[in-house]
Every structure is written in structure tokens, then in C-alpha cells.
N, C-alpha and C positions, 0 to 999 in steps of 0.2 A: 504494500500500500504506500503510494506518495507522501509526501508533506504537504503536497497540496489538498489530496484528496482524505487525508484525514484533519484537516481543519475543516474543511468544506463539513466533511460530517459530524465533527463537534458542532460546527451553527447551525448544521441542521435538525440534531438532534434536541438542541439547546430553543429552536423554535418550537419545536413538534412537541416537547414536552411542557411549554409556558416559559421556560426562562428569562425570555426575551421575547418580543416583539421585532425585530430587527437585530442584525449586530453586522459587524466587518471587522475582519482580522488580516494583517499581512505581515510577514516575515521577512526579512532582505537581510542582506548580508552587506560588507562594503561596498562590493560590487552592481549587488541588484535585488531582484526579489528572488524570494525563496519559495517564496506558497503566497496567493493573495484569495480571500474569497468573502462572499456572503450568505446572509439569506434572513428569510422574513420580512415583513414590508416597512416602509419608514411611519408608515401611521397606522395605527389599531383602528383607529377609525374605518369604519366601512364607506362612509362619502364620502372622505377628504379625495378621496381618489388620486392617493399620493406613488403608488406604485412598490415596486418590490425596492428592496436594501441591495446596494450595488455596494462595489471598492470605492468610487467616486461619490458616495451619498453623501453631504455634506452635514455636519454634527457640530453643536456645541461643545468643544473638548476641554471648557473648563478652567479647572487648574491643571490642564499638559497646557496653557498660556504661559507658565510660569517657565520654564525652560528657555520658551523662545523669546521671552522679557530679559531672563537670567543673560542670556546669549548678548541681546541688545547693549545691555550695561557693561560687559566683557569688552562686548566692542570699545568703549568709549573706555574704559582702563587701559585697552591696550596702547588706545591714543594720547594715554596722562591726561582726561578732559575729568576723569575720576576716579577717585581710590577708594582701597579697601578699605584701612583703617583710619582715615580720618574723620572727623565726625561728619553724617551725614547732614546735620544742619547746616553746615558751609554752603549746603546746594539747596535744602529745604527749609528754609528756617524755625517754620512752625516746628518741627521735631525735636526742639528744644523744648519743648513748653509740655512736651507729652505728659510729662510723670508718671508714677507709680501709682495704679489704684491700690490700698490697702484697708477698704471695707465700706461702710456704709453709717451714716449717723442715726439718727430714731428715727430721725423725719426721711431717711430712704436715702435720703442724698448721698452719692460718693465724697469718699476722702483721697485727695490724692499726698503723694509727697513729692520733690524733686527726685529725679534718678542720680543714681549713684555713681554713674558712667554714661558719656557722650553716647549713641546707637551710632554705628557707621553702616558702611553699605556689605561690609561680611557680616554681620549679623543679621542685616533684613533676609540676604541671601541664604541666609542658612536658617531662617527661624528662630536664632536665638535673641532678636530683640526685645521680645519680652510680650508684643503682642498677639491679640489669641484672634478666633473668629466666634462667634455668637454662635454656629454652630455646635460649638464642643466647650463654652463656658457659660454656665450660669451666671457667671461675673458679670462676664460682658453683655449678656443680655439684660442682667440688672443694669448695671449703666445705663444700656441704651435708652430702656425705658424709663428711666427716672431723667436724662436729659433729654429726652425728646427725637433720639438721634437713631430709633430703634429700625433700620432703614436692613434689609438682606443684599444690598448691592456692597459690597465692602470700601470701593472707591468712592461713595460719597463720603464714608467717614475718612477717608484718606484726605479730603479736602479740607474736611472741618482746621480753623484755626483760632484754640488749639486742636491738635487730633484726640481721639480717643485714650485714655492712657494705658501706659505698658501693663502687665500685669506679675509681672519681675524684674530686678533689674536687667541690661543689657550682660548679656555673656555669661547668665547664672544658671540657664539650663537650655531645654529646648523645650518649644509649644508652637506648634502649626497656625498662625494665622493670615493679620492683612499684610503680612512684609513685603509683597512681591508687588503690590498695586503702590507702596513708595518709591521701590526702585522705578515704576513705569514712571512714576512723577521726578525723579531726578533725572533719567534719560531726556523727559520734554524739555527739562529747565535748563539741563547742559549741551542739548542738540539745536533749542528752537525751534523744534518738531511737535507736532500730535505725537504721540506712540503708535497710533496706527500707518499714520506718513512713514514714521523712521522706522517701523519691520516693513514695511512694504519696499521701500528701496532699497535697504542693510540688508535684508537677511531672505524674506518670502521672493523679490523679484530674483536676486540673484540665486536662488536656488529653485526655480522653477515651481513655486508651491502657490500655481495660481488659483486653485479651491480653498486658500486661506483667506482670511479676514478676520476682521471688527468689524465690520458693517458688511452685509450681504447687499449685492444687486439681485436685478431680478433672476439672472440665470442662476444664482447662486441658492439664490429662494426657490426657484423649481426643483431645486436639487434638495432640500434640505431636510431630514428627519424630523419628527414630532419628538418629546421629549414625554414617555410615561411615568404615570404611578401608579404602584403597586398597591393594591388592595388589601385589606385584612384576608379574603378569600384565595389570594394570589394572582387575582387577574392582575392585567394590567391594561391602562385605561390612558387617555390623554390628557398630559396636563400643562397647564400654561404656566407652569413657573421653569422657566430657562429663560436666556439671556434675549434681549430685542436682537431682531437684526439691525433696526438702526438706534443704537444705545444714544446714551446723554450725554454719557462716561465713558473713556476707553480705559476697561481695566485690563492691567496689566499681569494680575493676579487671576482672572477668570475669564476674560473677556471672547477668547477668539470660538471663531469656527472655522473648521477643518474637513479633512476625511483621511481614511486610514491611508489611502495610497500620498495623500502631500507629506502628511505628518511623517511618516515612514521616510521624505526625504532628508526630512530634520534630521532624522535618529540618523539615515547614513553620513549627512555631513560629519557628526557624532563621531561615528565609527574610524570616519576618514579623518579624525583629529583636524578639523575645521574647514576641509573642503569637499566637496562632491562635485565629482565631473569637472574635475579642471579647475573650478572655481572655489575659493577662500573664504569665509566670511569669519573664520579663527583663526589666530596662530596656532601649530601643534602644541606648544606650552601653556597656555592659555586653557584646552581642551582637556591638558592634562593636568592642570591647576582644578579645573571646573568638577573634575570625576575623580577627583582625592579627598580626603575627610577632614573639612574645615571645622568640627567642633571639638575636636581632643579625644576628651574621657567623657564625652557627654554623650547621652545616646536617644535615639527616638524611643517615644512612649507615648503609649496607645490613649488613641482618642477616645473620652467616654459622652456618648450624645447630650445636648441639651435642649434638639428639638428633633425627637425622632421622626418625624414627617418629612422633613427633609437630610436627613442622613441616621444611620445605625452606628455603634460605637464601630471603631475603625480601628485595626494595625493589621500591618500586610507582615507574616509569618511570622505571628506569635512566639515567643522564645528565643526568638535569633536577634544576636545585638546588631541593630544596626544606628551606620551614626549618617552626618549630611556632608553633601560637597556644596558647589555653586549651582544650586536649583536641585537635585538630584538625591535621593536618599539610597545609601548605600548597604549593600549587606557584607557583612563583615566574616560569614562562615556561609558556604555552601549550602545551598537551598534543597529543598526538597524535589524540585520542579528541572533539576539540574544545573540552573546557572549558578555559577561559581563563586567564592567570596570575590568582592569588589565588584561587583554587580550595579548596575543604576536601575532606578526603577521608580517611578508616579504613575497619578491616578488624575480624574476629574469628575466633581460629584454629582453627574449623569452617567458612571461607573461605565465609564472609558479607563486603560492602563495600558502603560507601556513599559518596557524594559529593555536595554543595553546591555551587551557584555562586550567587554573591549577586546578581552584575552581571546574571545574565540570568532571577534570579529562578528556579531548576530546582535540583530536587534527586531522589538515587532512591536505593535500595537493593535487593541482587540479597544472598541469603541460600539458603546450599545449607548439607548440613548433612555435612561428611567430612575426613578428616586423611587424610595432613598436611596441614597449611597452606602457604599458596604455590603448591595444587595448578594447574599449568599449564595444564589442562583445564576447570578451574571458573572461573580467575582470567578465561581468556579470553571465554569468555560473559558474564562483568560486563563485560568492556572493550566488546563488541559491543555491548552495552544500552548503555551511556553516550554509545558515537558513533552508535549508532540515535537517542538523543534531541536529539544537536546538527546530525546530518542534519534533523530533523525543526523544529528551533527554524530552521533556514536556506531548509525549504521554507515557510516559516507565513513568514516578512521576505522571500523574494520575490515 
């Protein structure tokens, strides 16, 4: 059996049983693809009359934005237009003013304090600045709603001035949140650009990834999946919380849409330590800076929900320590699914995922389009695709 044709039968098994409503997965190697396929349709709807799930179907991919934000801001380090450790207020200034939330008074109000340390842009980059997402803290949705700021776009609060506050000091551990929609805001402030202008010329034109966006045209909206929710019975149903196609905000943290076959050119620029086909948009130091572990002794730990309607508690293989690079979480010991310690790997919470391996030269992405997130159903059919591809790297070396 191929690696094409046993992915094709994971999504199609993965449709026939409910897991999904639609999916697409592709596999590529430095060189090219490996296996690319679909199935299921882009909308459960029966009159949208949206058509069947292609490789080209076009999906809101969330936070895999964050990579190609992360990339953006590399760029501009490379140029000295920005650094890692200095403080990132030099470029934003509100980010001084954040503070430390540390509870709450009778009357509900937060308390904040000064931080203890400047946030520079390796710590947005890596999560350890200190801020969370309302998603996975009760904190911060107490906040929100006691200032009035109780908003699920996370770029608006990235605007607020002052912002939101941290919810630890800078560099005292790691918590997944809005870190990635500041760095969109230091690339516009030190480019001159929208974020959507500056990936479109830097990084999506020159790499040929023209199914990408922040803002969808029409042909991009012909193309594009509906976004489901899952039922308490298990169906799954259409729902309208995903990203606009023409937003307000270009987040840099969630914002884009894609499809498995562009994004897949990302992960090979990746692979090719910053070029694909000819063309550079990394230095190879830069790419190996990016997929090395920026947080020490600190390690990722599992997201516990605080609004299960839009996500499940979250950690991608439980038990294995893993820490973070430049956008990228890393595993530190050999996975179950076959890829190796130093692994990269994210998600986007319409439970899309993708994963790198540098060593053996393989990368893929499996991209469904439904909430919540951490759906156990979907989550499992990317796991099947990733160890279909290292079954398959194991039959090609005997």
C-alpha cells in the first residue's frame, strides 16, 4: 500500500465514521510531495452547495499564522531592523505599561503591578512573556470582563493602550497566548507595512503560496471550507465562529487562511533551511536558530480549558518534555508516531496540525476545519498521517 493511498484512507475512513466533515493532508519532503489527499465536503451543510474537500480547499489555519508571523520578524532580525533581547517596547511602547495581573479587589477589579523585566521579542516568540489567551485562563477572562475588553479576536486586545496585563513575569515560565499578534505589531511598526502587505511580498509571493491570505477574494471564497461544531451527540454542524474573510485586524497570531498544499510550501522552505526552489526568504542560521530550544529548563505544559465550547484542554503527547524554539514547539525525546527528538510541530484551533522533522528531511500538514479544539477525533487522524509517513520513511531504508 502507498503513502498516498493510505492517507487517502485515513480521511476517508475519518469521514465515513463522523470524525470530520472534510479534512486534507499532504506530506512533502525537501524536494516535493510525498502523498497529498482529501475527502469529505467543505460544508455539512446540504445547500451551501459548497462541494467536496480538495488539497486546494482553502481553510482558516489559525495559529499555523504564527510561524509564518514568526518567519516575518526573523526576517527583519536578520536585517538588524530588530532584536531578540532588547526590550520590545523600543518598537511598541505600550508594552511597557502591561504589568502583572496578581488578583482581583472585592469590587472584581484587577490589580496589577509593574513587571519585573523588560518582554523582548524572544519571549513573545517563544510564549514566555507572560501573556495567556482567555481561552485557557480564567484570569484572563476575569479581566476581560470586568474591563470591558472581553472581545475572542486577540488583536484587539493587542491594541489596547495599555495592553492586557502579563500574567507572570517575562522569562518565568511558559503559557501559550497573545504573543505572536505583538510581534505582527512590531513587524508593521518597523516595516511600514500592514502584516498582511509585508507576508505577501517577504514570504507568501516569493514562495509561490498564492491560496494564502488575511483577506480572501472572491476566488479564494469559492474555494473556502465552512468551519464546524461539534455536538454533544457528535455531529457536526456549521458554525460561524472562525475568522472574517475581510477582518478589521490583521492578526498575526490567528489570522491567515491557507490550504494544505500552500502551507506545505512553508514547511518545505523549512526543511530547505530558508529556501524552496531557488528562492531564500531565511538565512540557513536563522532557520537553525528558529528550530532550536529558546527556553532552557522550561518546558511546555498542558493547556487546561476555560471555555470548552471553543476548545478542550490541550497538550500534544502527554508525558514527553517538550520545550519552544522561534514559533515552533519542540519535542525533546522520540515520539510515539515516529518522529524523532527535535521534532517541530503546531496546531490551529479549527484543529489543523502540522509537523517538521529536519533530520529526516519530512514535513506535513492535516487541516480539518471544526471546534472545539483538541477535538479527539480529528486530533487522531493527524496522528495516523504522521506515523503513516514514518512507517513509510522505514519501508523506502529497508
Amino acid at each position: 500500500m502507498t503513502l498516498q493511498s493510505k492517507v487517502q484512507a485515513i480521511l476517508d475512513t475519518g469521514v465515513r465514521n463522523g470524525d470530520v466533515a472534510g479534512a486534507a493532508a499532504q506530506i512533502v519532503s525537501r524536494d516535493g510531495c510525498l502523498a497529498a489527499a482529501a475527502a469529505g465536503v467543505r460544508s455539512a451543510d446540504p445547500d451551501a452547495g459548497s462541494g467536496p474537500m480538495t488539497i486546494d480547499t482553502v481553510c482558516w489555519i489559525a495559529s499555523m499564522t504564527k510561524a509564518i508571523t514568526g518567519t516575518a520578524a526573523m526576517q527583519l532580525v536578520e536585517q538588524g531592523r530588530l532584536t531578540l533581547d532588547t526590550p520590545a517596547s523600543n518598537v511598541l511602547p505600550n508594552l511597557a505599561e502591561a504589568g502583572v495581573l496578581e488578583g482581583f479587589d472585592d469590587d472584581g477589579q484587577p490589580l496589577t503591578r509593574p513587571a519585573k523585566a523588560s518582554i523582548t521579542l524572544r519571549h513573545l516568540l517563544t510564549h514566555t512573556a507572560g501573556f495567556g489567551y482567555q481561552y485557557w485562563s480564567e484570569s484572563m477572562r476575569r479581566y476581560q470582563q470586568a474591563t470591558g475588553t472581553d472581545s475572542l479576536v486577540s488583536g484587539e486586545l493587542v491594541t489596547l493602550n495599555p495592553p492586557p496585563p502579563a500574567l507572570f513575569d517575562p522569562g518565568e515560565r511558559w503559557m501559550y497566548g497573545i504573543n505572536i499578534d505583538f510581534v505582527g505589531r512590531m513587524v508593521e511598526q518597523v516595516s511600514g507595512m500592514g502584516l498582511d502587505e509585508y507576508c505577501r511580498e517577504h514570504i507568501l509571493g516569493p514562495l509561490g503560496m498564492d491560496s494564502t491570505d488575511f483577506r480572501l477574494n472572491e476566488g479564494l471564497q469559492a474555494r473556502q471550507a465552512a468551519v464546524h461544531t461539534r455536538g454533544p451527540d457528535g455531529t457536526l454542524t456549521v458554525s460561524e465562529a472562525a475568522a472574517s474573510p475581510e477582518p478589521e485586524y490583521i492578526s498575526g497570531g490567528g489570522g491567515l487562511f491557507s490550504t494544505a498544499e500552500d502551507y506545505c510550501r512553508f514547511l518545505r522552505m523549512i526543511l530547505g533551511r530558508g529556501s524552496l526552489e531557488g528562492t531564500a526568504v531565511l538565512r540557513p542560521e536563522t532557520v537553525e536558530s528558529m528550530t532550536a530550544n529558546h527556553i532552557g529548563d522550561l518546558r511546555v505544559t498542558a493547556l487546561s480549558t476555560a471555555m470548552p465550547e471553543l476548545t478542550g484542554d490541550a497538550e500534544f503527547f502527554p508525558g514527553m518534555a517538550k520545550t519552544w524554539g522561534l514559533t515552533f514547539q519542540i519535542n525533546e525525546a522520540p515520539l510515539p508516531t515516529g518522529r524523532p527528538a527535535g521534532g517541530l510541530m503546531w496546531a490551529g484551533i479549527a484543529n489543523s496540525f502540522f509537523w517538521i522533522d529536519m533530520a529526516n528531511g519530512v514535513a506535513g500538514t492535516y487541516i480539518s476545519q471544526q471546534l472545539p479544539f483538541a477535538d479527539p477525533r480529528s486530533y487522531q487522524l493527524y496522528l495516523a498521517i504522521e506515523a503513516a509517513a514514518y512507517d513509510h520513511l522505514r519501508g523506502v531504508g529497508a
